[in-house]
N, CA, C and O atoms as a GROMACS GRO file, in nm:
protein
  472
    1UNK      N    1   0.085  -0.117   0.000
    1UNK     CA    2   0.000   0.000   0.000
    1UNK      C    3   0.089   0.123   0.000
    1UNK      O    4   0.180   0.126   0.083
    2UNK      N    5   0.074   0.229  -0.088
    2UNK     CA    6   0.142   0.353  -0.091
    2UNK      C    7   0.083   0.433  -0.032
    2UNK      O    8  -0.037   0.419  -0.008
    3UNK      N    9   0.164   0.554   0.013
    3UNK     CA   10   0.117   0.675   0.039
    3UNK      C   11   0.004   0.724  -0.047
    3UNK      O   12   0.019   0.732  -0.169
    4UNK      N   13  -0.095   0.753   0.006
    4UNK     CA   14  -0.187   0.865  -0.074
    4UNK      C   15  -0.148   1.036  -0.077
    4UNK      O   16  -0.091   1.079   0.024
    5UNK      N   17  -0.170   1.111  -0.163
    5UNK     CA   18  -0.110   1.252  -0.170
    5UNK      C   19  -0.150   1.325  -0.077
    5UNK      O   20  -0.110   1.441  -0.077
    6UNK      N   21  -0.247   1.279   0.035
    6UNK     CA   22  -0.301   1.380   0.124
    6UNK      C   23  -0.217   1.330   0.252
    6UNK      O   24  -0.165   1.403   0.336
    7UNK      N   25  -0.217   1.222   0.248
    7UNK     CA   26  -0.147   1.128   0.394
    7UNK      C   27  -0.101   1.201   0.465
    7UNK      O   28  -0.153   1.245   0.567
    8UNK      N   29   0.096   1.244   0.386
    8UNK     CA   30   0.166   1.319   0.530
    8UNK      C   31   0.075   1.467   0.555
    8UNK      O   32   0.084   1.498   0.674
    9UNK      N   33   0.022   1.530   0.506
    9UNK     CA   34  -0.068   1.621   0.516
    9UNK      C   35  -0.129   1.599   0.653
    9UNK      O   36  -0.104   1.647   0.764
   10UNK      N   37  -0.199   1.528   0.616
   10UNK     CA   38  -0.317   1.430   0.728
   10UNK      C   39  -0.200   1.413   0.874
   10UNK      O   40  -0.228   1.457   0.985
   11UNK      N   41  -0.134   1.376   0.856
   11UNK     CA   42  -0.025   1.286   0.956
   11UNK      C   43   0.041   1.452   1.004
   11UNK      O   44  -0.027   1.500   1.094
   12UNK      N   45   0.120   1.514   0.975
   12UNK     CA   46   0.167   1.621   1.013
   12UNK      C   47   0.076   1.683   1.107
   12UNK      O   48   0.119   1.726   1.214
   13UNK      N   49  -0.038   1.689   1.078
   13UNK     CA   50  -0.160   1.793   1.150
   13UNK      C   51  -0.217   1.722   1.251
   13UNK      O   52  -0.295   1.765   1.335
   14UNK      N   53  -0.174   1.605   1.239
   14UNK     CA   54  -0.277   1.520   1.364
   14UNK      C   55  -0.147   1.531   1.459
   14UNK      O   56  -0.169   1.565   1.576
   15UNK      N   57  -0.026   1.509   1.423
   15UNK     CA   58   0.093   1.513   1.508
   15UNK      C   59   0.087   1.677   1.576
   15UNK      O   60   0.060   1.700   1.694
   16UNK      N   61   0.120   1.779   1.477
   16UNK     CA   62   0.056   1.928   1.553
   16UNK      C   63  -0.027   1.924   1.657
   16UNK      O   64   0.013   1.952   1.770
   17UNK      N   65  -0.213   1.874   1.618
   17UNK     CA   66  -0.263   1.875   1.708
   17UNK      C   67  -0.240   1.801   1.844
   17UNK      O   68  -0.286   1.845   1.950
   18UNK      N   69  -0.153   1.669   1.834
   18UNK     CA   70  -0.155   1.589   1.937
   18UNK      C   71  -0.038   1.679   2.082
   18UNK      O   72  -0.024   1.669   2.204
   19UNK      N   73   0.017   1.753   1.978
   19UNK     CA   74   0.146   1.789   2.056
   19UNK      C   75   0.085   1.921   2.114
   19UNK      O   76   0.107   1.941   2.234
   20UNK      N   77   0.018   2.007   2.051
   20UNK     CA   78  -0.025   2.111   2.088
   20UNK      C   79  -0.185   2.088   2.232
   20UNK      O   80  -0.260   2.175   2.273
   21UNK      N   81  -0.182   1.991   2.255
   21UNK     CA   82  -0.284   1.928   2.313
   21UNK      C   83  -0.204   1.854   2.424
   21UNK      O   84  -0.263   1.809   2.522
   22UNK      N   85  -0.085   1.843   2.412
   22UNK     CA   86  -0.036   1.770   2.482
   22UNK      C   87  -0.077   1.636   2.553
   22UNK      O   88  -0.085   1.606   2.672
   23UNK      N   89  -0.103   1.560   2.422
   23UNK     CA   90  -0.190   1.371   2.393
   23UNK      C   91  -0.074   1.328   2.360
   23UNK      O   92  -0.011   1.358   2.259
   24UNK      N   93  -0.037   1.248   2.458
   24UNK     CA   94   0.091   1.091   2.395
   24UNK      C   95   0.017   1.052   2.320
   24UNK      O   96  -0.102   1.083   2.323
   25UNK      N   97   0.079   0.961   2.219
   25UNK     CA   98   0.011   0.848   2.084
   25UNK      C   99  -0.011   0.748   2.186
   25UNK      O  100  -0.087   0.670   2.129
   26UNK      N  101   0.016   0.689   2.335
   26UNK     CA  102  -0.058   0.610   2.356
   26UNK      C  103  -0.199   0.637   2.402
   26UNK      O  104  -0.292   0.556   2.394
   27UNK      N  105  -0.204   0.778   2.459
   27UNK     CA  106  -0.363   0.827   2.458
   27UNK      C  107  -0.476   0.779   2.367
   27UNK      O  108  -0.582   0.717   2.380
   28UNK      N  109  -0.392   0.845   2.249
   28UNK     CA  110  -0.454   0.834   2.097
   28UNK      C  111  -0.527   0.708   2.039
   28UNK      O  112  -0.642   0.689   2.001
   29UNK      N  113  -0.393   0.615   2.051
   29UNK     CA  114  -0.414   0.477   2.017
   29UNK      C  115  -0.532   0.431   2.118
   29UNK      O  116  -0.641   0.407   2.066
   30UNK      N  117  -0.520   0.415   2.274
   30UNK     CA  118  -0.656   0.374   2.324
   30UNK      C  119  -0.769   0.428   2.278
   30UNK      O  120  -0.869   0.356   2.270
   31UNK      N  121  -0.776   0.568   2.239
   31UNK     CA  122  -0.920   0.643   2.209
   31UNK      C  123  -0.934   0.518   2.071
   31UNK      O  124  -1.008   0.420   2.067
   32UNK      N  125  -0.834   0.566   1.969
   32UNK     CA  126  -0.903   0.518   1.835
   32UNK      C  127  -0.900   0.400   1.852
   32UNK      O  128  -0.933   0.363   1.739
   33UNK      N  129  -0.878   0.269   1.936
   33UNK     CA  130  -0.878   0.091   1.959
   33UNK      C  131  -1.015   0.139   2.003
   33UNK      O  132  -1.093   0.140   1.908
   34UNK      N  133  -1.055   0.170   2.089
   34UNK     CA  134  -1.198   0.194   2.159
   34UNK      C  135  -1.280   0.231   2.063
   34UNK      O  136  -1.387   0.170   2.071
   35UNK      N  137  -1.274   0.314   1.964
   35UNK     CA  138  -1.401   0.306   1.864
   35UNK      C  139  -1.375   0.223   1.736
   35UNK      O  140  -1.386   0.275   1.625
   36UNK      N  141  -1.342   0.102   1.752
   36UNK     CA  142  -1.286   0.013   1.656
   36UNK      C  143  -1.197   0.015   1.543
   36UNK      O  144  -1.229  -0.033   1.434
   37UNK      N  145  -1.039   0.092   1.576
   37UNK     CA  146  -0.972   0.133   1.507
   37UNK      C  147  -0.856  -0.036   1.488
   37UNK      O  148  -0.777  -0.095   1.562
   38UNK      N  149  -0.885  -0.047   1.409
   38UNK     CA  150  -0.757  -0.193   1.393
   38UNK      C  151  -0.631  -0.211   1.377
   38UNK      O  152  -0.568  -0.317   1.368
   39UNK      N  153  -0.590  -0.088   1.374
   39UNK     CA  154  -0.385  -0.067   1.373
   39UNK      C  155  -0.333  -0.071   1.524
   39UNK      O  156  -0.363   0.014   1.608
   40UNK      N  157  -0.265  -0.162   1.543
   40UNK     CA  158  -0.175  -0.174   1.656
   40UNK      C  159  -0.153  -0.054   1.742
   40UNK      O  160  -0.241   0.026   1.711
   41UNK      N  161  -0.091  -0.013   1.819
   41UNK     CA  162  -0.035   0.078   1.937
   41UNK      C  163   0.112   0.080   1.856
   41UNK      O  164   0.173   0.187   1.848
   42UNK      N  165   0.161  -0.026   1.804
   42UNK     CA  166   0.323  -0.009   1.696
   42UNK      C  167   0.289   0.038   1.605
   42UNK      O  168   0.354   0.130   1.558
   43UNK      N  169   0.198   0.002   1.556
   43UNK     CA  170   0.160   0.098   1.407
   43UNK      C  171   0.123   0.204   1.381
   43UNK      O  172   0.168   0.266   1.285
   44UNK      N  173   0.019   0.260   1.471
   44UNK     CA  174  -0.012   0.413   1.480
   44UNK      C  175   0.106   0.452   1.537
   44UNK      O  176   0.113   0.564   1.486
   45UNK      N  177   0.226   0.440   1.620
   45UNK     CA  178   0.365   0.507   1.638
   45UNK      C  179   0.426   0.490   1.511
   45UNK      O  180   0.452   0.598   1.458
   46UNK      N  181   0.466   0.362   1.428
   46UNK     CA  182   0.501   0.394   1.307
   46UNK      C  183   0.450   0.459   1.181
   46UNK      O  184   0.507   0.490   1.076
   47UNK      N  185   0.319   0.472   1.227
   47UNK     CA  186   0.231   0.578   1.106
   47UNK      C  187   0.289   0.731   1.165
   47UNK      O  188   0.340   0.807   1.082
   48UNK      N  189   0.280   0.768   1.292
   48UNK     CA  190   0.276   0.888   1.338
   48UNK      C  191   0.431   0.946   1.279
   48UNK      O  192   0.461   1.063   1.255
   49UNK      N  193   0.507   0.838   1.266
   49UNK     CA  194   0.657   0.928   1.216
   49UNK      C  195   0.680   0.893   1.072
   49UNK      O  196   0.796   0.863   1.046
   50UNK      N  197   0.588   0.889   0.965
   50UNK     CA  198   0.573   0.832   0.882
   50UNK      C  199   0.653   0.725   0.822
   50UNK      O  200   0.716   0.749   0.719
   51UNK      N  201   0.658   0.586   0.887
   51UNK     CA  202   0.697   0.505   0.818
   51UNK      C  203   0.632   0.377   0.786
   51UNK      O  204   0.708   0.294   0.737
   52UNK      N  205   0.511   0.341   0.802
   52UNK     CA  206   0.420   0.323   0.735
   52UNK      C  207   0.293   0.433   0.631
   52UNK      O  208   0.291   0.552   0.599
   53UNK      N  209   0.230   0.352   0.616
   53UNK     CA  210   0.083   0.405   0.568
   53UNK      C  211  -0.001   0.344   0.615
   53UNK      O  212   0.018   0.223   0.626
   54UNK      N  213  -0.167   0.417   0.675
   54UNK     CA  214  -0.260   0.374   0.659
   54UNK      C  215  -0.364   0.410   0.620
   54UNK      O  216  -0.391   0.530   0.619
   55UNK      N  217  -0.473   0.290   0.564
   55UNK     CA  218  -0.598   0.340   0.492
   55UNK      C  219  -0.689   0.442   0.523
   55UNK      O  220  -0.731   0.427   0.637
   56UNK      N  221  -0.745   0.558   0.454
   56UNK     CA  222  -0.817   0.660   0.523
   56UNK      C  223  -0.882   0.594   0.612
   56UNK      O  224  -0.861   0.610   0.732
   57UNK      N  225  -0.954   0.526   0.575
   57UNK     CA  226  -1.060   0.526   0.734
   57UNK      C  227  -0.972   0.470   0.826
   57UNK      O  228  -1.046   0.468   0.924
   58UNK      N  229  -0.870   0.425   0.863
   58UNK     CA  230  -0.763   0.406   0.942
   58UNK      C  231  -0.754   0.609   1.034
   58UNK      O  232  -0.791   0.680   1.128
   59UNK      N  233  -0.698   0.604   0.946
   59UNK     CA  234  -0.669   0.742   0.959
   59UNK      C  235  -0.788   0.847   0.983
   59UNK      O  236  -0.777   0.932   1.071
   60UNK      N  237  -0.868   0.841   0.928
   60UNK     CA  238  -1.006   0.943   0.979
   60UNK      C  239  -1.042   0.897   1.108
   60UNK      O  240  -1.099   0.983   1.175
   61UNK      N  241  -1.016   0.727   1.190
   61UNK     CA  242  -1.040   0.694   1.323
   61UNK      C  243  -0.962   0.767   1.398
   61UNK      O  244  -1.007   0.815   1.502
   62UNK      N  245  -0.854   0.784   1.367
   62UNK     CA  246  -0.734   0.859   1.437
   62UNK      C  247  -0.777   1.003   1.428
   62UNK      O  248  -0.807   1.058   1.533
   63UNK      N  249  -0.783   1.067   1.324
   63UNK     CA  250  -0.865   1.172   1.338
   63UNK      C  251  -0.966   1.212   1.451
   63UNK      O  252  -0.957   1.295   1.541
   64UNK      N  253  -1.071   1.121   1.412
   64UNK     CA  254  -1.174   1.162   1.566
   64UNK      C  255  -1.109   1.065   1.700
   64UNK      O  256  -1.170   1.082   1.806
   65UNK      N  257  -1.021   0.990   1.702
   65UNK     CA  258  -1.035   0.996   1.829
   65UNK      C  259  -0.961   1.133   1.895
   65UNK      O  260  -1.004   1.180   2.001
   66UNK      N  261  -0.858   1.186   1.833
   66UNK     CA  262  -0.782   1.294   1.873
   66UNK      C  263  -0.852   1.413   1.880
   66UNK      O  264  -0.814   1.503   1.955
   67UNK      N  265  -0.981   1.427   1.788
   67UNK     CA  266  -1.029   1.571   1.846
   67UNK      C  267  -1.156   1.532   1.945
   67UNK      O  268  -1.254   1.605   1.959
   68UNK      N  269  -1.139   1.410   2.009
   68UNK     CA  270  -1.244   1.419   2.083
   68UNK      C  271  -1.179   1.387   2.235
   68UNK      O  272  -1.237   1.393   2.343
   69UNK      N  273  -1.060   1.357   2.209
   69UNK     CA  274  -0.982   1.344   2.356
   69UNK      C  275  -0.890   1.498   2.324
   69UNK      O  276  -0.846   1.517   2.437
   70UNK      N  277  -0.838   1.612   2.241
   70UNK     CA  278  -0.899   1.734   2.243
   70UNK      C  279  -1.016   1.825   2.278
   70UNK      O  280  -1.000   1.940   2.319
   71UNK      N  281  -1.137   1.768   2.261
   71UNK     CA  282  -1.222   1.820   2.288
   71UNK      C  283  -1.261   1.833   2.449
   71UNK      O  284  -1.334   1.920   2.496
   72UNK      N  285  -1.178   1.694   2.546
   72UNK     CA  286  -1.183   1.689   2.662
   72UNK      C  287  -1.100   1.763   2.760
   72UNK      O  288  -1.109   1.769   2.883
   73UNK      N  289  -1.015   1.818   2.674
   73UNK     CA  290  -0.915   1.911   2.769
   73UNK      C  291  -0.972   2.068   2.820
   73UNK      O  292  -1.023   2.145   2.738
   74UNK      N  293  -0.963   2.086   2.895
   74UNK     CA  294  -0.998   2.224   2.978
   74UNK      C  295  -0.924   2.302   2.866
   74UNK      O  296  -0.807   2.298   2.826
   75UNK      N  297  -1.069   2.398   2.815
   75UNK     CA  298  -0.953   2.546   2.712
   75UNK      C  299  -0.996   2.673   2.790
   75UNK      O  300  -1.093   2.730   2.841
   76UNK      N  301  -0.826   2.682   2.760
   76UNK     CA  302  -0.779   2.801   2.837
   76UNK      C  303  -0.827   2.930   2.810
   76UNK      O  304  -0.819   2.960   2.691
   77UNK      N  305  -0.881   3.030   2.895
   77UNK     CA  306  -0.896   3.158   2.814
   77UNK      C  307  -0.847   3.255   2.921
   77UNK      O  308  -0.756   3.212   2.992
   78UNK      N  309  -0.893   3.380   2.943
   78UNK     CA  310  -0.812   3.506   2.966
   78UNK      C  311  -1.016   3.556   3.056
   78UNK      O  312  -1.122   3.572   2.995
   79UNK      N  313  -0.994   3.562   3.180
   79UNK     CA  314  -1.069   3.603   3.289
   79UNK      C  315  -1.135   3.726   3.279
   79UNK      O  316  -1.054   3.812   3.315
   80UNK      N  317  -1.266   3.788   3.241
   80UNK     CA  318  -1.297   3.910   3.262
   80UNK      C  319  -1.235   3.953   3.420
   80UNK      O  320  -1.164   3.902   3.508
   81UNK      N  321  -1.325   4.105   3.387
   81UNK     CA  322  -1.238   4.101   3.562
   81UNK      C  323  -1.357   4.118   3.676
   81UNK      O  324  -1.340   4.161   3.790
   82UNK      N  325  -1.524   4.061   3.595
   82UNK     CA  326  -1.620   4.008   3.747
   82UNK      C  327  -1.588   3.854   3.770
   82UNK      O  328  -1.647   3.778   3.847
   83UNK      N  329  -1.492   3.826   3.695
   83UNK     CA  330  -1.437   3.671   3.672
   83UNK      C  331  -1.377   3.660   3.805
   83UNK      O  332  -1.411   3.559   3.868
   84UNK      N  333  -1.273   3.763   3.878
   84UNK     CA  334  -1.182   3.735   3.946
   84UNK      C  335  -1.253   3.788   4.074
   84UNK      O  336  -1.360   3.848   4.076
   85UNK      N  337  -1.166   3.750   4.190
   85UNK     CA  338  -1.195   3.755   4.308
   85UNK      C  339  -1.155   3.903   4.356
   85UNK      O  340  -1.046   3.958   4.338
   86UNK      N  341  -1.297   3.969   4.439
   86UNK     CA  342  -1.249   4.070   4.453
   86UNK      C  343  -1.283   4.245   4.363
   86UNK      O  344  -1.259   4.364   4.380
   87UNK      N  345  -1.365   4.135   4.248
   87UNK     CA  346  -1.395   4.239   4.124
   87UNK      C  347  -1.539   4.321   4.196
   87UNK      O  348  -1.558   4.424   4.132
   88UNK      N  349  -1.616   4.309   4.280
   88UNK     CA  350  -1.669   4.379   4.307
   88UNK      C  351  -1.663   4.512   4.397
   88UNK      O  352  -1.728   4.612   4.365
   89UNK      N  353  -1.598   4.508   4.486
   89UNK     CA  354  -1.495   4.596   4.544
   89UNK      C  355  -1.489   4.748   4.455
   89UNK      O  356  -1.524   4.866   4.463
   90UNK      N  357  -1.412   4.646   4.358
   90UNK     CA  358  -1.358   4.844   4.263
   90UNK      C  359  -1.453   4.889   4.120
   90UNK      O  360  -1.419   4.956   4.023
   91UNK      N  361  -1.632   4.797   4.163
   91UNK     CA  362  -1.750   4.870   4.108
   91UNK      C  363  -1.736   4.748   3.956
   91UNK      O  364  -1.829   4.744   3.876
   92UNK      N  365  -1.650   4.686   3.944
   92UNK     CA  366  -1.643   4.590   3.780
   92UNK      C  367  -1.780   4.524   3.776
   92UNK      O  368  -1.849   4.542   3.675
   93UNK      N  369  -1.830   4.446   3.883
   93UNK     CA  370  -1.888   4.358   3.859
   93UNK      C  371  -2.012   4.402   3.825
   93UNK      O  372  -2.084   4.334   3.751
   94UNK      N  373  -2.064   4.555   3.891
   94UNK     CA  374  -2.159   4.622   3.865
   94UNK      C  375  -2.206   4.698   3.688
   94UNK      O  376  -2.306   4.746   3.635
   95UNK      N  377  -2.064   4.667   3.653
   95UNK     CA  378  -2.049   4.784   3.522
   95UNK      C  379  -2.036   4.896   3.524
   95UNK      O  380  -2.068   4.957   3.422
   96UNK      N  381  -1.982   4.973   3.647
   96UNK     CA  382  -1.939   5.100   3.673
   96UNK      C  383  -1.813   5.115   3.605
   96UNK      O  384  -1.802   5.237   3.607
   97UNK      N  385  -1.717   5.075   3.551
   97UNK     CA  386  -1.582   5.107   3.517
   97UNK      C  387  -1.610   5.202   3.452
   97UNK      O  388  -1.727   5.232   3.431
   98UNK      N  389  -1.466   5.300   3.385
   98UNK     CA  390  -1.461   5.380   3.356
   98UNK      C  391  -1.569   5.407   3.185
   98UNK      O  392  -1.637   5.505   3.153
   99UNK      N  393  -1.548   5.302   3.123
   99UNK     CA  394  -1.607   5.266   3.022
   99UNK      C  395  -1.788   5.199   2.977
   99UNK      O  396  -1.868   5.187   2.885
  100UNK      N  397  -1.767   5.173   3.114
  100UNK     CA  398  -1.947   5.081   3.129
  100UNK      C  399  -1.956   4.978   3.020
  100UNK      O  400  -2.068   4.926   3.011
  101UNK      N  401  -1.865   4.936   2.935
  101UNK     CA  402  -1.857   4.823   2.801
  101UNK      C  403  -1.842   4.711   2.878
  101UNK      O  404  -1.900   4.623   2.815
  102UNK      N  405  -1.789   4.656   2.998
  102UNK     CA  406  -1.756   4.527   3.043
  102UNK      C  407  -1.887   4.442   3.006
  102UNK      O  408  -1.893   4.350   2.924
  103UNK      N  409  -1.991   4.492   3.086
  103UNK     CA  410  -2.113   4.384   3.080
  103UNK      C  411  -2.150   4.363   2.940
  103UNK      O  412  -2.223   4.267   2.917
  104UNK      N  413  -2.100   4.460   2.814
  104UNK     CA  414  -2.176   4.418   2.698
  104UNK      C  415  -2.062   4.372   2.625
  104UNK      O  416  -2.064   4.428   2.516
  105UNK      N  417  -1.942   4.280   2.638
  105UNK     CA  418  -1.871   4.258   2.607
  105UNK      C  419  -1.902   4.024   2.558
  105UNK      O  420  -1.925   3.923   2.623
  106UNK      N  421  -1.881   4.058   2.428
  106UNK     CA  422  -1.891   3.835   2.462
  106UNK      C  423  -1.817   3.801   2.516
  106UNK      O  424  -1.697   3.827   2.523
  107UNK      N  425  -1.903   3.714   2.577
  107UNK     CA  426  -1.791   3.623   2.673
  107UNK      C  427  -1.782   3.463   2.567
  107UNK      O  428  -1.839   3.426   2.464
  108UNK      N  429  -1.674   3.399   2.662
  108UNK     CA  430  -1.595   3.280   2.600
  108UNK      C  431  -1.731   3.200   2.621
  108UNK      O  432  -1.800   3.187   2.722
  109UNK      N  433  -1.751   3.137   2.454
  109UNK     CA  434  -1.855   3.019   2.430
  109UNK      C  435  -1.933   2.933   2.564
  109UNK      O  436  -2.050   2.914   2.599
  110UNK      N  437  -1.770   2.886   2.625
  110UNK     CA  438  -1.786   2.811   2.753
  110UNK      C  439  -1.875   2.843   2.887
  110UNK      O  440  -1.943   2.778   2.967
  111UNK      N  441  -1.838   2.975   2.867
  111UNK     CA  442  -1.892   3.119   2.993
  111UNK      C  443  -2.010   3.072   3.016
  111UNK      O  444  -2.077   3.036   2.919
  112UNK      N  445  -2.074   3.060   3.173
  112UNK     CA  446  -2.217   3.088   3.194
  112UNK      C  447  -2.256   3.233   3.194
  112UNK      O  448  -2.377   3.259   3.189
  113UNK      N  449  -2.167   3.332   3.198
  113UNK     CA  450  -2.164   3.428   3.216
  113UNK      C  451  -2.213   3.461   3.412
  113UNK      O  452  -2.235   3.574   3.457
  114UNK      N  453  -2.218   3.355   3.477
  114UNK     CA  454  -2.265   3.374   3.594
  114UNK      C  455  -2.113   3.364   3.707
  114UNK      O  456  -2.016   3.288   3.700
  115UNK      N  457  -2.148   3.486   3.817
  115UNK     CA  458  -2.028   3.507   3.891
  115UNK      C  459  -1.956   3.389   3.984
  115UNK      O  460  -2.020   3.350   4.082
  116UNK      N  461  -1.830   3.333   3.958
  116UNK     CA  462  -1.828   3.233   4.047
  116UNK      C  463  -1.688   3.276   4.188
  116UNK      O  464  -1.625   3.203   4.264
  117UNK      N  465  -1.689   3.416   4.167
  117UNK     CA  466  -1.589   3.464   4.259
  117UNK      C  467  -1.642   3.433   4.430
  117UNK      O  468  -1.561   3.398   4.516
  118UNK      N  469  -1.802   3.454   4.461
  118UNK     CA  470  -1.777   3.437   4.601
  118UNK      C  471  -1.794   3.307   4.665
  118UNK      O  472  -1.772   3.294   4.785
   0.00000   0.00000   0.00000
């Protein structure tokens, strides 16, 4: 079986994401064995540094298992400031700041938008 022209493509970006996610390939490998992925724990390490190949749907398993053990990691964002402890004090939490924009500002997808400082 040869490389297909998309492969290291495919393989480069799943390696990015895994690293940028900070997922060992043995993470990986359990996620994608668990939704019936059939390449070894040696083979997805020898696919991951390309020295094998495997069949897309090989590879599209690997795909979702990695953005879904991605999808489980806590994402990071940057705290309004009724976020933090203490923000009521110097009028934030009210929308008094100098600007009054805080409260009409989006918050992160994740956000309940509800105060969890006290």
């Amino acid at each position: 079986m040869g490389f297909d022209p998309h492969e290291p493509e495919q393989r480069d970006q799943l390696n990015d994401a895994l690293k940028a996610a900070d997922i060992s390939m043995g993470e990986l490998w359990l996620r994608y064995f668990s939704i019936c992925g059939s390449a070894g724990e040696y083979e997805v390490h020898a696919y991951s540094q390309g020295l094998i190949s495997l069949p897309v749907f090989q590879r599209d398993l690997l795909a979702m298992a990695a953005n879904e053990l991605i999808a489980e990691k806590p994402q990071l964002h940057a705290p309004f400031s009724d976020q933090l402890n203490g923000a009521e004090s110097n009028g934030a939490a009210s929308g008094s700041g100098s600007t009054g924009t805080a409260a009409t500002l989006d918050r992160h997808p994740g956000d309940t938008g509800k105060d969890t400082s006290r």
